[in-house]
N, CA, C and O atoms as CSV, one atom per row, in Angstrom:
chain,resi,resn,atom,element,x,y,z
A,1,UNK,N,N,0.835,-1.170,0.000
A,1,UNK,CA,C,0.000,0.000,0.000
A,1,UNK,C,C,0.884,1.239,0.000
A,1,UNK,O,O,1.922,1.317,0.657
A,2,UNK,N,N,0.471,2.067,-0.670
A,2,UNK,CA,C,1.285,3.538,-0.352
A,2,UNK,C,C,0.076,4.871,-1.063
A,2,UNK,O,O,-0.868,4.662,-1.825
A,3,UNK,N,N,0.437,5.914,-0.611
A,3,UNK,CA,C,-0.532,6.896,-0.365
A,3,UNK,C,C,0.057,7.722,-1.390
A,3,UNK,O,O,1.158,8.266,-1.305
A,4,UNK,N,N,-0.907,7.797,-2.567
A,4,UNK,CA,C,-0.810,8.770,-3.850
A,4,UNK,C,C,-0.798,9.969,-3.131
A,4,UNK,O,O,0.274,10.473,-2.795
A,5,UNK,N,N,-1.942,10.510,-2.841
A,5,UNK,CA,C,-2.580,11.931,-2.441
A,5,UNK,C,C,-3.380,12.038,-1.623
A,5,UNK,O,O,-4.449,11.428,-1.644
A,6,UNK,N,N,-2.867,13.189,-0.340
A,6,UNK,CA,C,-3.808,13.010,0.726
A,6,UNK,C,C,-3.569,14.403,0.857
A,6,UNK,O,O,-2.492,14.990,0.758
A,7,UNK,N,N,-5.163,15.055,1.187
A,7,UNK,CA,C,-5.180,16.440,1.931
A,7,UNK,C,C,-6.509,16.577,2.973
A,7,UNK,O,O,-6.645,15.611,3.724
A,8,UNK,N,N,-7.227,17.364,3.068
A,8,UNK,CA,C,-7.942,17.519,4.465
A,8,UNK,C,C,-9.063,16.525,3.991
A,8,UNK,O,O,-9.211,15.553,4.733
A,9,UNK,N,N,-9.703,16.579,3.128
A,9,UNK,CA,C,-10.986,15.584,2.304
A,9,UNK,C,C,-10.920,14.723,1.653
A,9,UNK,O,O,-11.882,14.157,1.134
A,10,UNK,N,N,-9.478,14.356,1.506
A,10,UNK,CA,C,-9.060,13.507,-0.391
A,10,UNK,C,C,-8.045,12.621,0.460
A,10,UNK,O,O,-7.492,13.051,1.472
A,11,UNK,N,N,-7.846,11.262,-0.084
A,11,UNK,CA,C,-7.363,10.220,0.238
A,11,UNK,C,C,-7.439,9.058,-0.832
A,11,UNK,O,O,-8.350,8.244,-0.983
A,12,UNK,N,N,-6.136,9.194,-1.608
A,12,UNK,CA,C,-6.304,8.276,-2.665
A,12,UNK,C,C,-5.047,7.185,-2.550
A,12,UNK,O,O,-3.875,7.532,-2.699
A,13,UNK,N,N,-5.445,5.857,-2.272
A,13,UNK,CA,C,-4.413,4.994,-1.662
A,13,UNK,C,C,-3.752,3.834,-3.179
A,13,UNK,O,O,-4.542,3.364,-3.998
A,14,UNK,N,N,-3.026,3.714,-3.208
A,14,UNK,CA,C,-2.004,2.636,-4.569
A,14,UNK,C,C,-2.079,1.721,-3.685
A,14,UNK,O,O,-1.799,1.868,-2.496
A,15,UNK,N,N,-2.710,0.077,-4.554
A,15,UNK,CA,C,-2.734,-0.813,-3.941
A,15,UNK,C,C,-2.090,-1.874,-4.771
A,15,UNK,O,O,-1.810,-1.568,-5.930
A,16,UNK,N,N,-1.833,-3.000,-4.375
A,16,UNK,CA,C,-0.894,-3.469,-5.251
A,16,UNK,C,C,-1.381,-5.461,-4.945
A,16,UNK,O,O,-1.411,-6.036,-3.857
A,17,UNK,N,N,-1.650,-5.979,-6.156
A,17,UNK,CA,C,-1.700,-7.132,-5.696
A,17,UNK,C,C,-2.808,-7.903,-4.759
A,17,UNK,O,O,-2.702,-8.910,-4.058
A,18,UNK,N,N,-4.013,-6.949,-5.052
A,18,UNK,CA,C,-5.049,-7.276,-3.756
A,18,UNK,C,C,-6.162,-7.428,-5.084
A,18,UNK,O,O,-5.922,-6.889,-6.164
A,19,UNK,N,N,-7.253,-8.138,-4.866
A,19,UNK,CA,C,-8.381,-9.141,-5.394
A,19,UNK,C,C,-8.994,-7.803,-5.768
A,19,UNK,O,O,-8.928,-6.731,-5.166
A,20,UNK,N,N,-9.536,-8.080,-6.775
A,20,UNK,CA,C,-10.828,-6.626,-7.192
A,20,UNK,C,C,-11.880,-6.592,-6.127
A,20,UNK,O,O,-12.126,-5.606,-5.432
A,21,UNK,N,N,-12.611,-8.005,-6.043
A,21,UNK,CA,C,-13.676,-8.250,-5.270
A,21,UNK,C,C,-13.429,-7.883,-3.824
A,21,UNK,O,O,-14.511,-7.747,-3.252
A,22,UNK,N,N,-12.461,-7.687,-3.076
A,22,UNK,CA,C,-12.358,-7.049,-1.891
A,22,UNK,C,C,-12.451,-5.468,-1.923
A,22,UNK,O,O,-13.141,-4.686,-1.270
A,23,UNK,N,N,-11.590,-5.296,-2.831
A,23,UNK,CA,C,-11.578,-3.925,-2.660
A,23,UNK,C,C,-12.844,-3.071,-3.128
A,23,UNK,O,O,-13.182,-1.956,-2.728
A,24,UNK,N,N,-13.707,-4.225,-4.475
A,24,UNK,CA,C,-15.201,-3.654,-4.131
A,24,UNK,C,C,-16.088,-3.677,-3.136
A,24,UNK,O,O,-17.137,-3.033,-3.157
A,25,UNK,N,N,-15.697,-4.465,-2.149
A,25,UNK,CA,C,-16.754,-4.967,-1.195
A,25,UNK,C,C,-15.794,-3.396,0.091
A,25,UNK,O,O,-16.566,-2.909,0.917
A,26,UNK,N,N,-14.960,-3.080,0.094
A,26,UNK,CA,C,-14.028,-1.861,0.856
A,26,UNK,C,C,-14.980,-0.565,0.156
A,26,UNK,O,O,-15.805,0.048,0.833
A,27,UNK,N,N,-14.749,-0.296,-1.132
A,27,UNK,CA,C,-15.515,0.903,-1.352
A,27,UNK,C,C,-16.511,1.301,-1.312
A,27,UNK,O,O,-16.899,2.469,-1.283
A,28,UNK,N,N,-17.378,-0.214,-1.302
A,28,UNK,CA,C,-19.110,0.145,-1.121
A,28,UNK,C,C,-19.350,0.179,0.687
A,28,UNK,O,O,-20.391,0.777,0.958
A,29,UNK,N,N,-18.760,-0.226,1.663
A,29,UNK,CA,C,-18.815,-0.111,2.579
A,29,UNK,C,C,-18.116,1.215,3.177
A,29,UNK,O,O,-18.497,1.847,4.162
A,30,UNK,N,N,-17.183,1.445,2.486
A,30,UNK,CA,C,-16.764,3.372,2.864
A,30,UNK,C,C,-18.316,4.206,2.641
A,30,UNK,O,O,-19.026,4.810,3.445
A,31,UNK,N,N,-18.484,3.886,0.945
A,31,UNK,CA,C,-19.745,4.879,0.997
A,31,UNK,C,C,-20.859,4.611,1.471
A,31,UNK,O,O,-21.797,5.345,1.159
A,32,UNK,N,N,-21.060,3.605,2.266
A,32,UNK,CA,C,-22.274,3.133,3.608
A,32,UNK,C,C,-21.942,4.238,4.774
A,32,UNK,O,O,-22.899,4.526,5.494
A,33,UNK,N,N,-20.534,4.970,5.074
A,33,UNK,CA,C,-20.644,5.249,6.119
A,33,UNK,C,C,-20.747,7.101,6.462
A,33,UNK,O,O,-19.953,7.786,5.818
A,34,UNK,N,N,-21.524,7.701,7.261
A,34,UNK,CA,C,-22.028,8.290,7.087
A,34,UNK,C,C,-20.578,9.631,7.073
A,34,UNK,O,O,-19.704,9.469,7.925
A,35,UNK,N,N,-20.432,10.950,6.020
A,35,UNK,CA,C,-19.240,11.534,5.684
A,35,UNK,C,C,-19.074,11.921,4.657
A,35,UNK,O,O,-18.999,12.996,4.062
A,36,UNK,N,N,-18.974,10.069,4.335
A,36,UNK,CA,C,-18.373,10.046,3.091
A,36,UNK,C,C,-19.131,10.264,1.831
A,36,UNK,O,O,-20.120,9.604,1.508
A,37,UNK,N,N,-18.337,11.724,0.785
A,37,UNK,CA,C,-19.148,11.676,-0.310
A,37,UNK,C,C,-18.781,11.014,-1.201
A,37,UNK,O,O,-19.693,11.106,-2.023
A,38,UNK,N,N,-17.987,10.353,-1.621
A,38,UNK,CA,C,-17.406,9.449,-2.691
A,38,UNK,C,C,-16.210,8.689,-2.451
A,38,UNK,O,O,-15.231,9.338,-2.081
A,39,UNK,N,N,-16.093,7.486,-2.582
A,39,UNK,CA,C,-15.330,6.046,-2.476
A,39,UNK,C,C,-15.822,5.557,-3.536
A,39,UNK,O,O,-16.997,5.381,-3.858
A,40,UNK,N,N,-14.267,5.210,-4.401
A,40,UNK,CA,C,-14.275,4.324,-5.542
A,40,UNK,C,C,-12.904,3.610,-5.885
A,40,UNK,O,O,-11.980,3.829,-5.102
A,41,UNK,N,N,-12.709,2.924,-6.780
A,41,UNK,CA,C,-11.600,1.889,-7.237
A,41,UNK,C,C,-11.300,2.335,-8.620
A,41,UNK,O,O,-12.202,2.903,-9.236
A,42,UNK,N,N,-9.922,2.115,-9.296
A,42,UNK,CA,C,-9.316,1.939,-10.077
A,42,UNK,C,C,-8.535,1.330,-10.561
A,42,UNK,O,O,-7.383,1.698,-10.329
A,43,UNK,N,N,-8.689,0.298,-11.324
A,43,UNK,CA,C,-7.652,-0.861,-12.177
A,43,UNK,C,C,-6.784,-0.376,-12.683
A,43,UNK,O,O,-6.689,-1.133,-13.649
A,44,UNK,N,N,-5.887,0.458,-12.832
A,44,UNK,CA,C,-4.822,0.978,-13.359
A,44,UNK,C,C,-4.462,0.106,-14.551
A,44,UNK,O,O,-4.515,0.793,-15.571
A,45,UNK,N,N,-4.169,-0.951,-14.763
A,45,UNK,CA,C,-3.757,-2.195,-15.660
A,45,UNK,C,C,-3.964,-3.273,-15.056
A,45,UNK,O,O,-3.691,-3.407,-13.863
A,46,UNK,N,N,-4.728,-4.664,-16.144
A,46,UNK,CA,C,-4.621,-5.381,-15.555
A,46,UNK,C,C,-3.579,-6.451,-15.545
A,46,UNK,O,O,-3.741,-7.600,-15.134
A,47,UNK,N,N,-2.433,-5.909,-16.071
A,47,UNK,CA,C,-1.369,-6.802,-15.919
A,47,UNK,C,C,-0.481,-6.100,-14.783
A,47,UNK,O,O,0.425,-6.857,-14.436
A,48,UNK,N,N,-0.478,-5.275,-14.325
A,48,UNK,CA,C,0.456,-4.648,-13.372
A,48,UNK,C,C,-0.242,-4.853,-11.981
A,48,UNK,O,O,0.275,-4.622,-10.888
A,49,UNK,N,N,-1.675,-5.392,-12.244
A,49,UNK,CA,C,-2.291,-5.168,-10.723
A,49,UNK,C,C,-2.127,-4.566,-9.462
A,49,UNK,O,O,-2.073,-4.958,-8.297
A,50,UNK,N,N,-2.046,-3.149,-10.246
A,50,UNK,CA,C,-2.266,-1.825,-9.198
A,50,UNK,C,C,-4.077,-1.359,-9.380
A,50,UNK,O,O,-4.816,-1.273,-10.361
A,51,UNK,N,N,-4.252,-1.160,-8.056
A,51,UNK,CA,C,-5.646,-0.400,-7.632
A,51,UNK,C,C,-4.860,1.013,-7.366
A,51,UNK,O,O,-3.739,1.457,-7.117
A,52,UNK,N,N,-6.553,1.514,-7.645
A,52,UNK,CA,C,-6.291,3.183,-6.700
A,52,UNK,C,C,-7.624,3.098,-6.198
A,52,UNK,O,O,-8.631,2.883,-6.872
A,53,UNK,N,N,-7.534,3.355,-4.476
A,53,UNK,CA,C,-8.441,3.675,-4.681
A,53,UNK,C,C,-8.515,4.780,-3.480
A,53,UNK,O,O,-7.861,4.845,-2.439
A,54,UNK,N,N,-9.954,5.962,-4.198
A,54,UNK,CA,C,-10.027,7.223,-4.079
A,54,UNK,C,C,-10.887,7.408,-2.777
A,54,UNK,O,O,-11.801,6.612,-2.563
A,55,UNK,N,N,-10.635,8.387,-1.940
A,55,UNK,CA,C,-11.849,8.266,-1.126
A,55,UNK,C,C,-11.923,10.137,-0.499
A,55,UNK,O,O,-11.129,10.758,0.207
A,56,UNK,N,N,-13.469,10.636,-1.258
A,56,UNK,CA,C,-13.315,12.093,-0.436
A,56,UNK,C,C,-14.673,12.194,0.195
A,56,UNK,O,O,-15.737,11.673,-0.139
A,57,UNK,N,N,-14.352,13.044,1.254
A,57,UNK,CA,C,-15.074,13.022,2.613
A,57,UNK,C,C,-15.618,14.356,3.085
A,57,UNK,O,O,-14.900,15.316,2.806
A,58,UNK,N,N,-16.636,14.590,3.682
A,58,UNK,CA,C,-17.242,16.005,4.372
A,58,UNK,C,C,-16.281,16.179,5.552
A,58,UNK,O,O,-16.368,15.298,6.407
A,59,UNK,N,N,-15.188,17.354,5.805
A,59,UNK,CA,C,-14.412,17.438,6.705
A,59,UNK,C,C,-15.281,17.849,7.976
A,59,UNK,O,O,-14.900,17.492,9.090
A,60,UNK,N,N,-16.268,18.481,7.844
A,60,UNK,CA,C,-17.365,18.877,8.717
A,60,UNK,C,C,-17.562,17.579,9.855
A,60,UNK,O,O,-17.721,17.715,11.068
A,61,UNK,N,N,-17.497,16.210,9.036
A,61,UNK,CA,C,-18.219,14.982,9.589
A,61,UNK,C,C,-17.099,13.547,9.938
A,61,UNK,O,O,-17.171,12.709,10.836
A,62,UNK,N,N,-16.314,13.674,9.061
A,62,UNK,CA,C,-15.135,12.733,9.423
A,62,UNK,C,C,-13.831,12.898,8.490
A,62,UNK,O,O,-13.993,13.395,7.376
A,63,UNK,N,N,-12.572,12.509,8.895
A,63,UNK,CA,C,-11.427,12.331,8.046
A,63,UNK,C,C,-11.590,11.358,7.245
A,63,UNK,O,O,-12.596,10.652,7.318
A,64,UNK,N,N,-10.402,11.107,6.133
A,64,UNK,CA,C,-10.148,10.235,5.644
A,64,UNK,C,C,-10.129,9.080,6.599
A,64,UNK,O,O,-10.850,8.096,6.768
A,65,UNK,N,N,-9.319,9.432,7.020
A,65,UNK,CA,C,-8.701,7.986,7.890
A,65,UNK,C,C,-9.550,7.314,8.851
A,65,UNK,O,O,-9.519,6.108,9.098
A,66,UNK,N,N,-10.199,8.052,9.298
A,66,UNK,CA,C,-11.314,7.694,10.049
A,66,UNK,C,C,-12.228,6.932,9.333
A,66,UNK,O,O,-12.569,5.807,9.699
A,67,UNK,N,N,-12.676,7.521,8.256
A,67,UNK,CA,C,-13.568,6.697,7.315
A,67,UNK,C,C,-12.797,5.558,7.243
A,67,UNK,O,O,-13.514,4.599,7.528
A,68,UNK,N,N,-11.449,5.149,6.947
A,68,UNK,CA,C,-11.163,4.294,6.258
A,68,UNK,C,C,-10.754,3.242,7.692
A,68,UNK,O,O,-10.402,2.064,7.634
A,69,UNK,N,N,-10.891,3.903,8.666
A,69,UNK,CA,C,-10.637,3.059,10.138
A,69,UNK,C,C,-12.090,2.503,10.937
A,69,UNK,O,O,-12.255,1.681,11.838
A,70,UNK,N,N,-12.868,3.205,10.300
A,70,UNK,CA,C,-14.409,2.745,10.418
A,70,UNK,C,C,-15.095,1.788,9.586
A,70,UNK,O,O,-16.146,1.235,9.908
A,71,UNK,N,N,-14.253,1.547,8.135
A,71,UNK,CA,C,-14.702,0.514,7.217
A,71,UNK,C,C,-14.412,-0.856,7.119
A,71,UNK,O,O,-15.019,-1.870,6.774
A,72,UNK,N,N,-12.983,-0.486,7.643
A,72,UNK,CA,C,-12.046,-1.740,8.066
A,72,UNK,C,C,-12.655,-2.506,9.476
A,72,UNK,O,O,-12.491,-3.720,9.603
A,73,UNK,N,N,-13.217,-1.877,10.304
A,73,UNK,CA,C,-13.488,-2.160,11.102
A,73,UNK,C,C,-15.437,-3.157,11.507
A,73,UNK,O,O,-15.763,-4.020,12.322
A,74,UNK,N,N,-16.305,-2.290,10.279
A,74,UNK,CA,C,-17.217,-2.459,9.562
A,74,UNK,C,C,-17.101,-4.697,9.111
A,74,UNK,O,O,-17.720,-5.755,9.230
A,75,UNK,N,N,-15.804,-4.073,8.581
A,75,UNK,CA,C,-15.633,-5.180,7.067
A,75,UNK,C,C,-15.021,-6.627,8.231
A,75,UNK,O,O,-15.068,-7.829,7.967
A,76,UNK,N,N,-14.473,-5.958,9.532
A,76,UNK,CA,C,-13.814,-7.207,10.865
A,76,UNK,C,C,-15.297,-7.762,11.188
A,76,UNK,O,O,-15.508,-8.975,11.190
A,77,UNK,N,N,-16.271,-6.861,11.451
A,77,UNK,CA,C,-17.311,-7.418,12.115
A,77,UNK,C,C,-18.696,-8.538,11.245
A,77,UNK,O,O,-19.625,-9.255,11.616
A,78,UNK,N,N,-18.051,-8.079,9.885
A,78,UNK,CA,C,-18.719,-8.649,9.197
A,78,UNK,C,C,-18.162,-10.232,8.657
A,78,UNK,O,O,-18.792,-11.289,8.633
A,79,UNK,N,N,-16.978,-9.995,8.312
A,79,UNK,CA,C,-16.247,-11.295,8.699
A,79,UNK,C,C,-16.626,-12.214,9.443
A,79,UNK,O,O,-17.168,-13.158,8.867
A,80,UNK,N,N,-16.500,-12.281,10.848
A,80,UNK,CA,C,-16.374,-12.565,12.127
A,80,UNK,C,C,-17.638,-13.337,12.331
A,80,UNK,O,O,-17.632,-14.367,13.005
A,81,UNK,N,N,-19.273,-12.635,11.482
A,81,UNK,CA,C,-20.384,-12.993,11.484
A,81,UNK,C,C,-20.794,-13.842,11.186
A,81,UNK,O,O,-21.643,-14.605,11.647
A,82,UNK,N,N,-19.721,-13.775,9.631
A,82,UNK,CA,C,-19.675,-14.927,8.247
A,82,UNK,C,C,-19.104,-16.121,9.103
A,82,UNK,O,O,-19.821,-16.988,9.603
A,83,UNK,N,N,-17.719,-16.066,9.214
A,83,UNK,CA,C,-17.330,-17.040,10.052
A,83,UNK,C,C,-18.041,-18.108,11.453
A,83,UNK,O,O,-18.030,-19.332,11.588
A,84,UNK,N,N,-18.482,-17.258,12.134
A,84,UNK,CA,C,-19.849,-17.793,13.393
A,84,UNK,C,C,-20.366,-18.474,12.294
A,84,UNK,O,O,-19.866,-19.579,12.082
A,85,UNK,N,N,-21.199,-18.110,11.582
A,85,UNK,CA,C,-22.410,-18.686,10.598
A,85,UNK,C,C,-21.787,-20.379,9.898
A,85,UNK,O,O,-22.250,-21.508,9.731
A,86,UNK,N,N,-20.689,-19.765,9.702
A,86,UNK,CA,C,-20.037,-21.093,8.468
A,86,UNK,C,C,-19.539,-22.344,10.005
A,86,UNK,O,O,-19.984,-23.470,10.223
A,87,UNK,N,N,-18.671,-21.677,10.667
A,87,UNK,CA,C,-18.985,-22.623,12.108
A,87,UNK,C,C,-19.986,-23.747,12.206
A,87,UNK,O,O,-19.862,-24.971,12.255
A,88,UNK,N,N,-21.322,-22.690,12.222
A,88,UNK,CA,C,-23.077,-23.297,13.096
A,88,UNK,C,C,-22.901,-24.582,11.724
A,88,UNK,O,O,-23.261,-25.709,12.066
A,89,UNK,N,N,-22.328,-24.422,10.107
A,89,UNK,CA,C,-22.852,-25.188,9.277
A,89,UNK,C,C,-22.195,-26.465,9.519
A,89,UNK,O,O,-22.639,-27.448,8.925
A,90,UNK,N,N,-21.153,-26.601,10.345
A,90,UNK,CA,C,-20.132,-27.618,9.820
A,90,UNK,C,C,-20.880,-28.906,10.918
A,90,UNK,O,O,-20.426,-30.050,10.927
């Protein structure tokens, strides 16, 4: 991971080597949370498998990072749920 561009609202992170399908299931859960005006992804190439992905925010209501420490955190509990559940099946 490393950080393209960051200022008081804007947070756009280079990702490298990580599944599309996570990082869609990361951006739609940023813009679930309440702040945030736009979270999205970018394939840069798909042979280089770099993401970008963008995330800007109402400074009024939360940071970047916060958003992105609230999604992650979102995305633990949801896990955790899945897991219990797949448990009860076995």
């Amino acid at each position: 991971m490393k950080i393209i561009e960051e200022s008081g609202d804007f947070l756009a992170i280079g990702l490298r080597d990580v599944d599309q399908s996570i990082v869609n299931l990361f951006t739609e859960t940023l813009n679930n949370i309440d702040g945030v005006s736009y979270a999205g992804y970018r394939v840069e190439h798909p042979l280089t498998g770099e993401i970008t992905v963008s995330l800007k925010v109402e400074p009024s209501k939360t940071t970047p990072w916060k958003a992105v420490q609230k999604a992650l955190e979102q995305l633990e509990e949801i896990f955790k749920s899945l897991d219990k559940k797949l448990e009860a099946l076995r």
